[in-house]
Structure formats: structure tokens, C-alpha cells
C-alpha positions in Angstrom: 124.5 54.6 66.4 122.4 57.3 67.6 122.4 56.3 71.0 126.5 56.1 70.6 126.3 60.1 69.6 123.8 60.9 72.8 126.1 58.7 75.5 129.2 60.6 73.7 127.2 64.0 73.9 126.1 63.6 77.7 130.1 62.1 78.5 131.7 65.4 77.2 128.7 67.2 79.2 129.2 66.0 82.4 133.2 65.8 81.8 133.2 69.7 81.2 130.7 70.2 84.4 133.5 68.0 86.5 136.6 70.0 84.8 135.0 73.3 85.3 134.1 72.6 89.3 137.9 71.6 89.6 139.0 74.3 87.9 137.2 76.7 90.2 138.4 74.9 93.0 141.9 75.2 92.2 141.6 79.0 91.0 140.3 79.6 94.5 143.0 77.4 96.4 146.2 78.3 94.1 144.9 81.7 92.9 144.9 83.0 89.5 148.3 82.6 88.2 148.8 79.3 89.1 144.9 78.1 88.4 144.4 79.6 85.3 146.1 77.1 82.5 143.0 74.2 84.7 140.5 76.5 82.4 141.3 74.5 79.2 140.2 71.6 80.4 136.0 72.7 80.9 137.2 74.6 77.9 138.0 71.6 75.2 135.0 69.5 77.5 132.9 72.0 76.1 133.7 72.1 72.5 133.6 68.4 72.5 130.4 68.6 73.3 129.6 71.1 70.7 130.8 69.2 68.5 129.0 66.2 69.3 126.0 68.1 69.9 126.2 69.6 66.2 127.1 66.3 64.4 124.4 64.6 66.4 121.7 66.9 65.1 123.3 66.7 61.0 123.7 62.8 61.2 119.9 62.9 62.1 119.2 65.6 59.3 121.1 63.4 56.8 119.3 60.0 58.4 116.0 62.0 57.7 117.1 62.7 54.1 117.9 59.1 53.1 114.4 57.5 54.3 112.7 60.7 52.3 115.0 59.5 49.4 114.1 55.7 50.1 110.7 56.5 50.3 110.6 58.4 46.8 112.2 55.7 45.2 110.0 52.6 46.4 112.9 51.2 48.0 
């Protein structure tokens, strides 16, 4: 599962890196009125991969917690 979370993490990386060059390309092409809305899309890329980034990190802190648990127990 963990290496699910770090593919999805790097995917909505790398999408936002792609979104944001072809955003800039088409601010500087089309200019800012008609270029601006192509900012959302680097914009959700990289709250995705916030997201993913944050959950990532609390699935491991709750992973961690369960073998402490486990551990404690005998299981």
C-alpha cells in the first residue's frame, strides 16, 4: 500500500510540474486574460499532492502506532 501512496504522490508531482509549464506557455502565447483560468490546473495538481503527501506521512504515523500496540500486547 505504501508504495501505492509514493507512485500516487510522485503522479500528482510530476502532473502539476507538466500543468504549470503549459500553463506558462499558454499565459505567454494567449496572454493574461485568455491564459489565466490554465492556472487551476498546476493549482489542483498541487493540492493533490499535498494531500497525498500529508496522508502518506499519517498512514505511516498510524502504521507505526499499530506495531507499537502489537508489540505491547505480545501479538
Amino acid at each position: 500500500m505504501e508504495k501505492i501512496a509514493r507512485f500516487m504522490e510522485m503522479f500528482w508531482l510530476g502532473l502539476a510540474v507538466l500543468t504549470a509549464c503549459w500553463a506558462a506557455y499558454v499565459l505567454v502565447v494567449y496572454g493574461w486574460e485568455d491564459g489565466k483560468v490554465w492556472l487551476l490546473f498546476p493549482a489542483v495538481c498541487t493540492a493533490m499532492w499535498g494531500y497525498r503527501r500529508f496522508m502518506r506521512g499519517r498512514m505511516a504515523q498510524w502504521a507505526q502506532r499499530e506495531r507499537t500496540e502489537d508489540e505491547e500486547h505480545g501479538r
